[in-house]
C-alpha positions as CSV (number, residue, x, y, z in Angstrom):
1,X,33.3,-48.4,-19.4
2,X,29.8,-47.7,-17.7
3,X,28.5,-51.5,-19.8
4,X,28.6,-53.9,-17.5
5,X,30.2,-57.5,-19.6
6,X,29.5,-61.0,-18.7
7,X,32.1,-63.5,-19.3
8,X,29.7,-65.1,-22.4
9,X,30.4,-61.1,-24.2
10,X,33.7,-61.3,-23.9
11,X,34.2,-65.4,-24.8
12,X,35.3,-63.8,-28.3
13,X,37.6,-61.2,-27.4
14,X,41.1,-61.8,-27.2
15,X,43.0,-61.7,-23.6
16,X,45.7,-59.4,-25.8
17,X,42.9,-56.4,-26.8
18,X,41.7,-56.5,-22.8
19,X,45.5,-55.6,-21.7
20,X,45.8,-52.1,-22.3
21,X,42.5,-51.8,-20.2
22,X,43.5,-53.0,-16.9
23,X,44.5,-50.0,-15.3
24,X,41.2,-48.2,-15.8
25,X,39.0,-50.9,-15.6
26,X,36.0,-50.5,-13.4
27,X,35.4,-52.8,-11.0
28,X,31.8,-53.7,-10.8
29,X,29.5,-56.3,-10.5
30,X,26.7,-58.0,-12.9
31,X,23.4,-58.8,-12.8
32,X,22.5,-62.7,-11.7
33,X,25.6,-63.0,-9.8
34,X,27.7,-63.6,-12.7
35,X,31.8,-62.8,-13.3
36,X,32.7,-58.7,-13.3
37,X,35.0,-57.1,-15.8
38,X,37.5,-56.8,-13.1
39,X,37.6,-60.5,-12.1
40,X,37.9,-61.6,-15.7
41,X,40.5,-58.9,-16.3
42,X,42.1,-60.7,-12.9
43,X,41.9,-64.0,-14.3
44,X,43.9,-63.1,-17.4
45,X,47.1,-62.1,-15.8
46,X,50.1,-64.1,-15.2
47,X,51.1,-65.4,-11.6
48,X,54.3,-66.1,-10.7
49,X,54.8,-68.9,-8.0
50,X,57.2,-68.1,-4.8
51,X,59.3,-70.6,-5.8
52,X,59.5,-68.9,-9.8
53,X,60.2,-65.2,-8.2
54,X,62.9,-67.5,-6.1
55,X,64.3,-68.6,-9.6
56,X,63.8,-65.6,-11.5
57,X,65.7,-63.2,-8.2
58,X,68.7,-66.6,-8.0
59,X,68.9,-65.7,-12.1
60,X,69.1,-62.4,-12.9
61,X,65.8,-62.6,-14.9
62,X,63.9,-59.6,-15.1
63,X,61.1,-59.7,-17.9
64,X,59.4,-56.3,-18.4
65,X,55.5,-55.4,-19.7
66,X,55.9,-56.4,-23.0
67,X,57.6,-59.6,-22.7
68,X,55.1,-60.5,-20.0
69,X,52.4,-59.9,-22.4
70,X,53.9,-62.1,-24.8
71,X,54.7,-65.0,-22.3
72,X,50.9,-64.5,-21.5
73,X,49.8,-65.0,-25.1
74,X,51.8,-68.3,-25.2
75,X,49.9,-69.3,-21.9
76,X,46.6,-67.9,-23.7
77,X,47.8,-70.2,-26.8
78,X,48.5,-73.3,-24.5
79,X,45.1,-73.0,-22.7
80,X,43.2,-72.8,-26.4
81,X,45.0,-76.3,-27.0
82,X,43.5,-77.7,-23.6
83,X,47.2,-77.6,-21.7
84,X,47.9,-78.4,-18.6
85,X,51.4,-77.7,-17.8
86,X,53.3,-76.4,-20.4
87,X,57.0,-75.1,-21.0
88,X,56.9,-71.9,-22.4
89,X,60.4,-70.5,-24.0
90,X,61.3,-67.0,-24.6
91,X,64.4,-66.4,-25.7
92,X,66.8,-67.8,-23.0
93,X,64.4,-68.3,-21.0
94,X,62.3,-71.4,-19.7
95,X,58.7,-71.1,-17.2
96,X,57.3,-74.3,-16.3
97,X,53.6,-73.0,-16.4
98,X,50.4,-74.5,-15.1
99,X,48.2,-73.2,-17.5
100,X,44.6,-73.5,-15.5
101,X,45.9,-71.2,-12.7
102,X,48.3,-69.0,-15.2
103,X,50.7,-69.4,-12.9
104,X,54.5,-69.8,-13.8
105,X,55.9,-72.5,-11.2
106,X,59.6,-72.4,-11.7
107,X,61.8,-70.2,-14.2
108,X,65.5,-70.8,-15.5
109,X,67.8,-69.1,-17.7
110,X,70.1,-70.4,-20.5
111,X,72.6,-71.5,-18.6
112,X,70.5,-73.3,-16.3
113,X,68.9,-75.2,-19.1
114,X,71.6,-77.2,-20.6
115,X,71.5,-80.8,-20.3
116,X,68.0,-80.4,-18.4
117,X,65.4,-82.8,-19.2
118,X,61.4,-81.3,-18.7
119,X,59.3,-83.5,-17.0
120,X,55.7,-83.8,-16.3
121,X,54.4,-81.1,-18.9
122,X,51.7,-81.8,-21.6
123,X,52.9,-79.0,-23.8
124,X,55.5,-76.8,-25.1
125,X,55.4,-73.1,-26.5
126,X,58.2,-70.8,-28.5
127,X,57.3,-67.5,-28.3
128,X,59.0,-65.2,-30.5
């Protein structure tokens, strides 16, 4: 990509059609100090909180490419609704995420779910 983007051009595109174009995106900056290509490719991936790869190791969980991108669509979803902190389920599987910093703060699995109540989130998400 020899263009160089600010973040206004790319306002419209979805987070889903940048994906497949992280691994050869160039990193580069743009004119009048504003956001490069990289950083807003940066921005749109999914953290994981110490304490959520704690979780996920404790549980077994191991979510592959795919899923993530999925989970990150919810999160996309959430932050289009104005979320905060959302639950996000995928199959057997609960993330507490704060949805400013894309960052998943704790994880648990179907087991660890039952009879758990969800506190302080603003929003929930089913991803199928």
């Amino acid at each position: 990509m020899s263009e160089r983007m600010t973040v206004g051009q790319l306002a419209a595109t979805r987070a889903a059609s940048l994906q497949g174009t992280r691994a050869t995106a160039k990193s580069a900056g743009t004119p009048n100090g504003g956001i490069s290509f990289r950083e807003l490719l940066n921005r749109q991936e999914l953290k994981f909180s110490h304490h959520a790869e704690q979780r996920l190791q404790q549980r077994g969980i191991v979510l592959n490419t795919d899923q993530l991108d999925k989970i990150a669509g919810a999160v996309d979803q959430a932050a289009a609704k104005g979320a905060k902190d959302s639950l996000v389920l995928y199959r057997d599987i609960a993330m507490i995420v704060n949805v400013p910093n894309r960052t998943v703060v704790t994880a648990l699995d179907g087991t660890s779910m039952k009879e758990h109540v969800f506190t302080q989130i603003d929003s929930a998400v089913v991803v199928s």
